[in-house]
Backbone as JSON Lines, residues from 0, in Angstrom:
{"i":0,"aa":"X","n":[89.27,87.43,143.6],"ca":[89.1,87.55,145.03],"c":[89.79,86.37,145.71]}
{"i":1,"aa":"X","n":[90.29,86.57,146.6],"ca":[91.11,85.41,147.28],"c":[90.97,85.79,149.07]}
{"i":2,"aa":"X","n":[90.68,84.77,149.3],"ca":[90.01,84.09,150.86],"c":[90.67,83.66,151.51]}
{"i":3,"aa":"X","n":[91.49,83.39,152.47],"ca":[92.49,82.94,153.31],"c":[91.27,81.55,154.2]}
{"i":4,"aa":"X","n":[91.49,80.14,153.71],"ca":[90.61,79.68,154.35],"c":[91.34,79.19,155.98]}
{"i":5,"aa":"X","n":[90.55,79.33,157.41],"ca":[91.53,78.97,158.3],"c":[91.06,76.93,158.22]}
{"i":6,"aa":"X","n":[92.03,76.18,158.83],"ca":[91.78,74.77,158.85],"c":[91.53,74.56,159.87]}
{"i":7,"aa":"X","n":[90.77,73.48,160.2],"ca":[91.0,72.93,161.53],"c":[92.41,71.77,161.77]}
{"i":8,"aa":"X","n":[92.47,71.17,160.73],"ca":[93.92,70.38,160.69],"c":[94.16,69.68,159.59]}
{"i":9,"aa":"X","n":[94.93,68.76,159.39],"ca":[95.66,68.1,158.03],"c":[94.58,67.29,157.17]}
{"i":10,"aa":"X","n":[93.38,66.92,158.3],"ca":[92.84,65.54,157.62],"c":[92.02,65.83,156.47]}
{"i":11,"aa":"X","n":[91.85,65.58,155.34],"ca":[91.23,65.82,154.15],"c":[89.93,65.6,154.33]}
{"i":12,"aa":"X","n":[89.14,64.72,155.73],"ca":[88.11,64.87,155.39],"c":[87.73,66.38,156.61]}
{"i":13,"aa":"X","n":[88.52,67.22,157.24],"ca":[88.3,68.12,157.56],"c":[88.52,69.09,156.48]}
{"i":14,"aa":"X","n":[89.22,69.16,156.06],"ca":[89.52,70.04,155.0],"c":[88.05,69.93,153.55]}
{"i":15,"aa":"X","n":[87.44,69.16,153.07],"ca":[86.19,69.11,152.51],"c":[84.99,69.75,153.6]}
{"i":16,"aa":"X","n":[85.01,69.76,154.74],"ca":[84.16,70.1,155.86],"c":[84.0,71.36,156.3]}
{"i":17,"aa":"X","n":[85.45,71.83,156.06],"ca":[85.95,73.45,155.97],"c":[85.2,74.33,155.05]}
{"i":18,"aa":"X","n":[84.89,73.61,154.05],"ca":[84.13,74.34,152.89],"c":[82.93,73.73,152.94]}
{"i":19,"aa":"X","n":[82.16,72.44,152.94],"ca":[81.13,71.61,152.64],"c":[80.25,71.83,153.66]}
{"i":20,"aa":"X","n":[80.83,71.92,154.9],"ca":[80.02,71.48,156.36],"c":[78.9,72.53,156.85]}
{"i":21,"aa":"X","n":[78.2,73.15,156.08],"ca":[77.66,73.95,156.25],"c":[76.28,73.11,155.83]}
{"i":22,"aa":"X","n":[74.73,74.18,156.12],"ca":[73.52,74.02,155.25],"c":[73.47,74.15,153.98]}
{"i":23,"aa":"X","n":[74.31,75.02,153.38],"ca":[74.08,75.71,151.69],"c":[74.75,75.24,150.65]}
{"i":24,"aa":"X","n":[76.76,75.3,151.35],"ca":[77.43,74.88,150.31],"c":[77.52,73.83,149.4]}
{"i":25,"aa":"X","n":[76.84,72.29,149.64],"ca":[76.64,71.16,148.47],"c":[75.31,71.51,147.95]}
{"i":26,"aa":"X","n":[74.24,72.74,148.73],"ca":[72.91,72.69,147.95],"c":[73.59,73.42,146.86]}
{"i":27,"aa":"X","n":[74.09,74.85,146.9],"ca":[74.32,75.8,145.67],"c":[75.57,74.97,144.73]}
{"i":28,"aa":"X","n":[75.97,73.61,145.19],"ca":[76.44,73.02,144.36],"c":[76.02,72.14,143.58]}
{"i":29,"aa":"X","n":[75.07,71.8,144.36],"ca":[73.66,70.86,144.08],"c":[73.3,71.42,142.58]}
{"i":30,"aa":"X","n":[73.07,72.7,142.85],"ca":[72.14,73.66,141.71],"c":[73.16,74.19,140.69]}
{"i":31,"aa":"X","n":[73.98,73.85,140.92],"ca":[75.15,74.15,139.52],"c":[75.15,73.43,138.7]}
{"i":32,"aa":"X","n":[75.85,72.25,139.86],"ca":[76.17,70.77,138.6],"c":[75.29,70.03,138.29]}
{"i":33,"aa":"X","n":[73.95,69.76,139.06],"ca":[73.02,69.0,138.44],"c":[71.74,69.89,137.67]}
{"i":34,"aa":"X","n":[71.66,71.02,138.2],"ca":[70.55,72.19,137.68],"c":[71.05,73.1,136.28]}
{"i":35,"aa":"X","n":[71.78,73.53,136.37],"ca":[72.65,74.41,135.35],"c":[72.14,75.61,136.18]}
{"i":36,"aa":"X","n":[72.12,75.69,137.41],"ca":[71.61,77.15,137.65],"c":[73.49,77.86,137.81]}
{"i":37,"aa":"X","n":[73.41,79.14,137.04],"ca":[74.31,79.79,137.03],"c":[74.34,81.26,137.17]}
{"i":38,"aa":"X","n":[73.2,82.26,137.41],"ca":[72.98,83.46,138.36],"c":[72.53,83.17,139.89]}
{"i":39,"aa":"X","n":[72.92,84.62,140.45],"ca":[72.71,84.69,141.7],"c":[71.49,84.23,142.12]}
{"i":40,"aa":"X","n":[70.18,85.15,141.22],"ca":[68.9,85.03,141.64],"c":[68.59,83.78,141.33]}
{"i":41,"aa":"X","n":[69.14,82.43,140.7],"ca":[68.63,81.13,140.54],"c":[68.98,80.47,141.77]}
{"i":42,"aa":"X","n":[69.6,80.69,142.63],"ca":[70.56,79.57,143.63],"c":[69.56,79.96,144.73]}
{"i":43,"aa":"X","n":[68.63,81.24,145.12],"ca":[67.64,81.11,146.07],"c":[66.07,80.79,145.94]}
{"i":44,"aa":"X","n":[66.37,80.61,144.86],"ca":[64.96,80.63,144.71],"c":[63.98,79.22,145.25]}
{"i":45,"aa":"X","n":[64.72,78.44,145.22],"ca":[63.74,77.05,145.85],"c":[63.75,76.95,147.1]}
{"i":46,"aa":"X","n":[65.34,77.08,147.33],"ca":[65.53,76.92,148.68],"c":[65.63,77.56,149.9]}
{"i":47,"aa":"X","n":[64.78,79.49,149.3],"ca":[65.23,80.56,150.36],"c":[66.05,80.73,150.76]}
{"i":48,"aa":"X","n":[67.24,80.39,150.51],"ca":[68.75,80.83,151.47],"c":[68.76,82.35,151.34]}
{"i":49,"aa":"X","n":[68.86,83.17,152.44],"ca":[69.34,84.18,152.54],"c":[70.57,84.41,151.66]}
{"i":50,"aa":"X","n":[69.89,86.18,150.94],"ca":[71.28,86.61,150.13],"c":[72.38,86.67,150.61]}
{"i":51,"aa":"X","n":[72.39,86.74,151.88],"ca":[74.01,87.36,152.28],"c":[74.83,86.43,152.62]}
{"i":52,"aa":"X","n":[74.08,84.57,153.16],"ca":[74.94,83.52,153.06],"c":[74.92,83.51,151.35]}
{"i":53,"aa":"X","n":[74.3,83.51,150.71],"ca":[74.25,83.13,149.4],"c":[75.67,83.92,148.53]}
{"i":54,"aa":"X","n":[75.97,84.89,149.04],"ca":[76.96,85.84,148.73],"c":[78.31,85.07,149.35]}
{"i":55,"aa":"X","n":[78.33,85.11,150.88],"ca":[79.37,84.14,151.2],"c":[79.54,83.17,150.53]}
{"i":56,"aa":"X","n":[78.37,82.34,150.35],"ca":[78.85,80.31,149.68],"c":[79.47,80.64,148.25]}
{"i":57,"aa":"X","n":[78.77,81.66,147.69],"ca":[79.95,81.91,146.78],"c":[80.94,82.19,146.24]}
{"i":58,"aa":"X","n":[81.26,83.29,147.31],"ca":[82.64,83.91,147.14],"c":[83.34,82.76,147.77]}
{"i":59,"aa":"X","n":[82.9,81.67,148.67],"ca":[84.32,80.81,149.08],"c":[84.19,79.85,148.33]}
{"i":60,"aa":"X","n":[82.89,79.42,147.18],"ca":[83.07,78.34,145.92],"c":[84.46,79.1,145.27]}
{"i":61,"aa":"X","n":[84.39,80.02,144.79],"ca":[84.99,80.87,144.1],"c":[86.27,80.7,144.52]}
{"i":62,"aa":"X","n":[86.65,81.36,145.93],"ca":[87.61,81.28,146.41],"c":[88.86,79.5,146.49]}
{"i":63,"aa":"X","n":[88.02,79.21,146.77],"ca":[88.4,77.82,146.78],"c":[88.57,77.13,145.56]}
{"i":64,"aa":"X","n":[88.63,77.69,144.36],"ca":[88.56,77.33,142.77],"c":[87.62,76.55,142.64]}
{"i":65,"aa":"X","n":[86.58,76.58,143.16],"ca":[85.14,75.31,142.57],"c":[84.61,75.72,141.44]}
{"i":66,"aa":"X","n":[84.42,77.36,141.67],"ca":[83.75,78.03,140.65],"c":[84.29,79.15,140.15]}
{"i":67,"aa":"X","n":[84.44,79.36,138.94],"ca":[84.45,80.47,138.29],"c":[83.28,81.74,137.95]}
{"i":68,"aa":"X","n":[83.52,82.65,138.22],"ca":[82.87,83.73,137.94],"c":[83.13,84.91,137.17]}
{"i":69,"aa":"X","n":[82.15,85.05,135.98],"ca":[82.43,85.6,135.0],"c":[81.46,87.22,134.73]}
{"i":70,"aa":"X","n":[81.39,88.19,134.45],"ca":[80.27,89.21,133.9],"c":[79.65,88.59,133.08]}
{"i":71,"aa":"X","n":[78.21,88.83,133.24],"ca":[77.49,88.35,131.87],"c":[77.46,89.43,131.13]}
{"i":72,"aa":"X","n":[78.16,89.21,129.59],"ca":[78.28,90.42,128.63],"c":[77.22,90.85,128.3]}
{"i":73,"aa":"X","n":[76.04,90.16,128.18],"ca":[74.79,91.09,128.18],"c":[74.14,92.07,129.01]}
{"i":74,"aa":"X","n":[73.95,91.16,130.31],"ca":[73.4,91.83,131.47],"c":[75.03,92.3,132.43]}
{"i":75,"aa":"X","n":[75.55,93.37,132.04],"ca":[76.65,94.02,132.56],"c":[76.57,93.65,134.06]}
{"i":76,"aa":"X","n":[75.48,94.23,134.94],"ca":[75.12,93.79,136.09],"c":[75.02,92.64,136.78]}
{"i":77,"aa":"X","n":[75.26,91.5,135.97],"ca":[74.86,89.78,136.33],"c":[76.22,89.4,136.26]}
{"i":78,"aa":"X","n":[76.15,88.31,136.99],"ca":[77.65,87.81,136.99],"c":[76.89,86.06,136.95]}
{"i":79,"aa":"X","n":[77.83,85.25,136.03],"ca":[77.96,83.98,135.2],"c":[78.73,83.13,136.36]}
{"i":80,"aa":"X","n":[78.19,82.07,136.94],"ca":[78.81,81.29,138.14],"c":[79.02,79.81,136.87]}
{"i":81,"aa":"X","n":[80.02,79.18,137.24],"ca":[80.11,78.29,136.52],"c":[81.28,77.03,137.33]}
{"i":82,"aa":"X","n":[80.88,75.81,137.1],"ca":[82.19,74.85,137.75],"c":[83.26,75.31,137.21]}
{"i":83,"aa":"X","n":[84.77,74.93,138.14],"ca":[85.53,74.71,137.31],"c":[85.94,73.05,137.08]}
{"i":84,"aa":"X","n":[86.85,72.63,136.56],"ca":[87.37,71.29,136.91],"c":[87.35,69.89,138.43]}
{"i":85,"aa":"X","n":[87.71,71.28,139.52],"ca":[87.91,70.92,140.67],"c":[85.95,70.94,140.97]}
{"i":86,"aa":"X","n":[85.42,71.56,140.7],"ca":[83.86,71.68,140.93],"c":[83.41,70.65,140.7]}
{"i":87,"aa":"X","n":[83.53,70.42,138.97],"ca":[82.84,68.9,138.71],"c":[83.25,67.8,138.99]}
{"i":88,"aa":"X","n":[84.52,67.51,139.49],"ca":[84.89,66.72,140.77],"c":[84.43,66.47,141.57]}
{"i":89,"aa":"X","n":[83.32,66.95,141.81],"ca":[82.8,67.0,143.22],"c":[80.92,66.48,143.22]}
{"i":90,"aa":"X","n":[80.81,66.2,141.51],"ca":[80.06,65.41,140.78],"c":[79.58,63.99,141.75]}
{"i":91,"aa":"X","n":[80.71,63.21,141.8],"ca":[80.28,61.62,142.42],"c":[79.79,61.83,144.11]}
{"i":92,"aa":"X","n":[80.54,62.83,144.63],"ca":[79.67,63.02,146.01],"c":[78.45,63.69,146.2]}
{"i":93,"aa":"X","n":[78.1,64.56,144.83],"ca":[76.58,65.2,145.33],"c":[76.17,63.65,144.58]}
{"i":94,"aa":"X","n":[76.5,63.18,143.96],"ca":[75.27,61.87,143.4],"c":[75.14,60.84,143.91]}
{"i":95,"aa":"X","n":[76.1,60.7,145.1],"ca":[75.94,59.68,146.27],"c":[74.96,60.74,147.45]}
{"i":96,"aa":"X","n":[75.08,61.24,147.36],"ca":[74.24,62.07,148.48],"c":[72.71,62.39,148.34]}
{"i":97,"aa":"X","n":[73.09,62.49,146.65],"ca":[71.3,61.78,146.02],"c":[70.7,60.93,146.35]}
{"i":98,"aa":"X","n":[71.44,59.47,145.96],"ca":[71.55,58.13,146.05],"c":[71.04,57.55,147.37]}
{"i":99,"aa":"X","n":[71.7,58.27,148.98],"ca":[71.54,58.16,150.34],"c":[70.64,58.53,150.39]}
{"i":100,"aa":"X","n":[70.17,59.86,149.92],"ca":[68.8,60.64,150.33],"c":[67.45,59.69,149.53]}
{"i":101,"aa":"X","n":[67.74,59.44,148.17],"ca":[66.76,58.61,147.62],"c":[66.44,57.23,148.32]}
{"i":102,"aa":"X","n":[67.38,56.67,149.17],"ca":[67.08,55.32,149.66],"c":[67.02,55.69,151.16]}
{"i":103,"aa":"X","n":[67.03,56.21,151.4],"ca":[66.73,56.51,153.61],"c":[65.63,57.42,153.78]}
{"i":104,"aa":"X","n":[65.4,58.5,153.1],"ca":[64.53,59.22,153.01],"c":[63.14,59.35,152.8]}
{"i":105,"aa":"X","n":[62.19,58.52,153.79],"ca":[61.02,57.91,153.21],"c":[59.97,58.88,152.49]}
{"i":106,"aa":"X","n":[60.55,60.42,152.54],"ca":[59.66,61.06,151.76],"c":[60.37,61.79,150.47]}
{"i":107,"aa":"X","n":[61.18,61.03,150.14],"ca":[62.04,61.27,149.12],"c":[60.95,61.41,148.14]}
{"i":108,"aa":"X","n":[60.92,62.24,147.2],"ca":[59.99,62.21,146.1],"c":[60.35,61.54,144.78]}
{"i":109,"aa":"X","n":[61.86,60.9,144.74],"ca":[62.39,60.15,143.98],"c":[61.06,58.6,143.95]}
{"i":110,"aa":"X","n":[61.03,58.01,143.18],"ca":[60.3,57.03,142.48],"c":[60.78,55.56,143.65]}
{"i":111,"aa":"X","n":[60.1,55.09,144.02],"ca":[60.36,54.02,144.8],"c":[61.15,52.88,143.79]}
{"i":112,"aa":"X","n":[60.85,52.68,142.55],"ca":[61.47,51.93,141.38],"c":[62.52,52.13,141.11]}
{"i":113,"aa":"X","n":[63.04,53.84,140.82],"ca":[64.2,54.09,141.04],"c":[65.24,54.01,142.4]}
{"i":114,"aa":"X","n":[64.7,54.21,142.95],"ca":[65.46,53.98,144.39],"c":[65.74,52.69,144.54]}
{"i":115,"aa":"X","n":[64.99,51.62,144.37],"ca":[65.18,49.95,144.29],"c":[66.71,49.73,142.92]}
{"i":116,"aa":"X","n":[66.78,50.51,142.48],"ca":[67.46,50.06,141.52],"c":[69.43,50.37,142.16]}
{"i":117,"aa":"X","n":[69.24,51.67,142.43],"ca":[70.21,52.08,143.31],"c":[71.16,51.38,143.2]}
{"i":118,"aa":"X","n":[71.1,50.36,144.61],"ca":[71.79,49.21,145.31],"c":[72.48,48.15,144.0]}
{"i":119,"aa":"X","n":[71.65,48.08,142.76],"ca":[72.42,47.08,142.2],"c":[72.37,47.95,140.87]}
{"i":120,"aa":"X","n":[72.56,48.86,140.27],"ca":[72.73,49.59,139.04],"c":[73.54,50.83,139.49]}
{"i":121,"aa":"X","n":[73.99,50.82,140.5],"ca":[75.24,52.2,140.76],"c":[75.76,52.91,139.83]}
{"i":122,"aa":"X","n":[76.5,51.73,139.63],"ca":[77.48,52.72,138.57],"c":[77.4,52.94,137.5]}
{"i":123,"aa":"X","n":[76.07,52.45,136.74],"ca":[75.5,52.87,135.42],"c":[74.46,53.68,135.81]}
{"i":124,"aa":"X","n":[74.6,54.42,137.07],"ca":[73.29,55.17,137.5],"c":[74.2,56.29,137.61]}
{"i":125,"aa":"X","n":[75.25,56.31,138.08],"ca":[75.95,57.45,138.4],"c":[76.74,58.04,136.81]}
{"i":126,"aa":"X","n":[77.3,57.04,136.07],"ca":[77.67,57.43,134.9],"c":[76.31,58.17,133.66]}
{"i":127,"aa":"X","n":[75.2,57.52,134.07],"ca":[73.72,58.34,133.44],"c":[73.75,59.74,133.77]}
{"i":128,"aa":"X","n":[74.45,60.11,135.39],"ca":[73.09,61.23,135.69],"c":[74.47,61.73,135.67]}
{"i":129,"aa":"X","n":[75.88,61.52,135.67],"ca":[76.85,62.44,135.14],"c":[76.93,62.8,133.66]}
{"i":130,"aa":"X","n":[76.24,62.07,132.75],"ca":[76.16,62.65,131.19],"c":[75.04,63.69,131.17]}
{"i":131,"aa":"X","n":[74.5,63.33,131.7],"ca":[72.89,64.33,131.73],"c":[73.28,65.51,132.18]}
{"i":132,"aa":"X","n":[74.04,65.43,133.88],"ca":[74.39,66.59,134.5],"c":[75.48,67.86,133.38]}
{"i":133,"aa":"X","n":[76.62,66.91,132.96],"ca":[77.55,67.54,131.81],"c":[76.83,68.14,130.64]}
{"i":134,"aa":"X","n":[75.89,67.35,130.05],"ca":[74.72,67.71,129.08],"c":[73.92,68.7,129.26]}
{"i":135,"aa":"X","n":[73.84,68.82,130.3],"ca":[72.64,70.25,130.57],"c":[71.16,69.47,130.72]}
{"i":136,"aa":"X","n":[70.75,68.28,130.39],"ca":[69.74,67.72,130.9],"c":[69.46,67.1,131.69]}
{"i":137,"aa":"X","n":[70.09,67.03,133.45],"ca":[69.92,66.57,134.09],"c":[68.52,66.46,134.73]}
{"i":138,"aa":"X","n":[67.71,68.44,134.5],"ca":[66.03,68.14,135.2],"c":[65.67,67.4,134.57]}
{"i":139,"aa":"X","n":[65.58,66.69,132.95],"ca":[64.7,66.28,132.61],"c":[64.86,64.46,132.85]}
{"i":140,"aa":"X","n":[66.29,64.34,133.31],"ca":[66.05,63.13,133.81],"c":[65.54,62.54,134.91]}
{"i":141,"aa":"X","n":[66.2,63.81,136.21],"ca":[65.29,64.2,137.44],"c":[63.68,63.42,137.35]}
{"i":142,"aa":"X","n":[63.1,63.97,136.45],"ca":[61.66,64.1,136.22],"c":[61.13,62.68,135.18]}
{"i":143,"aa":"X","n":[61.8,63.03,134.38],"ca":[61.02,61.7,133.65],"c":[62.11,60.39,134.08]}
{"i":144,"aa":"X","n":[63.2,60.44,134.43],"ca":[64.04,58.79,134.66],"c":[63.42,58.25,136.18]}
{"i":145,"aa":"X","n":[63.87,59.6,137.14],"ca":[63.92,59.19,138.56],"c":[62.54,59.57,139.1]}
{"i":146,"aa":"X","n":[61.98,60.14,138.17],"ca":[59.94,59.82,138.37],"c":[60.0,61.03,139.95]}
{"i":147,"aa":"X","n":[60.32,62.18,139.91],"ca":[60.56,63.22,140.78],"c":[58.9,64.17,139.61]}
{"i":148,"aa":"X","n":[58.34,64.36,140.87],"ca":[57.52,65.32,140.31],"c":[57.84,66.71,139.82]}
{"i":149,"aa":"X","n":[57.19,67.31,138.76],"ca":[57.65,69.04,138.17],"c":[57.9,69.67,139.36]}
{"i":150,"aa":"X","n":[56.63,69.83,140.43],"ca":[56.6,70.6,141.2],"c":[57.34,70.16,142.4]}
{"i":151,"aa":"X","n":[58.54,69.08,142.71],"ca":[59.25,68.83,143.94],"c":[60.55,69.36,143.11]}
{"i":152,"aa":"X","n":[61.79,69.68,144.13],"ca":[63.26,70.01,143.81],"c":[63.79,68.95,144.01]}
């Protein structure tokens, strides 16, 4: 499927805004690269987004090469959402956006200990929760590193 995206102009940080600047598009990216969620019915489920934006944010992940989409050979009917290259690129800005939200956010459910650490362990914080995220265990660091309760997202 291919999308004709329109621009508003040259500047690259319009051009990330074109696709990003919305409510949904860094959450259902949110839930890729740090969740492993990879069906349709996983990407609404926490956050209620309506199916039919949920249908859009994907077809222009898609469109935009973030994500690949595949049939699931089992469930003929399901279709397999997955990063591509250019997707997990896009890794260090949802984990700064963590990072902002964990330290401004006074009801952040992130761990006040972890959040203190932030500011002076960055970049061994960001290289952690990018092995975890690549690993497929990012909830469980979520939960037991950054002290996020089972029941918060």
């Amino acid at each position: 499927m291919t999308r004709r995206m329109t621009r508003r102009s040259s500047c690259p940080i319009s051009f990330g805004l074109d696709i990003f600047g919305d409510a949904w598009t860094l959450i259902v990216m949110r839930d890729i690269l740090l969740f492993g969620r990879r069906y349709f019915r996983e990407f609404a489920r926490d956050e209620h987004i309506a199916t039919n934006i949920l249908s859009d944010r994907l077809a222009r992940l898609e469109a935009t090469g973030l994500l690949d989409k595949r049939q699931d050979e089992r469930q003929r009917n399901q279709f397999i959402y997955s990063p591509t290259e250019a997707g997990w690129n896009l890794l260090p800005v949802v984990i700064e956006l963590l990072f902002w939200g964990a330290t401004h956010d006074p009801y952040s459910p992130v761990s006040r200990d972890y959040a203190i650490r932030i500011p002076y362990e960055k970049e061994f914080l960001i290289q952690e929760i990018s092995l975890a995220a690549r690993a497929g265990t990012f909830t469980n660091y979520y939960h037991s590193v950054m002290g996020v309760p089972t029941d918060a997202h």
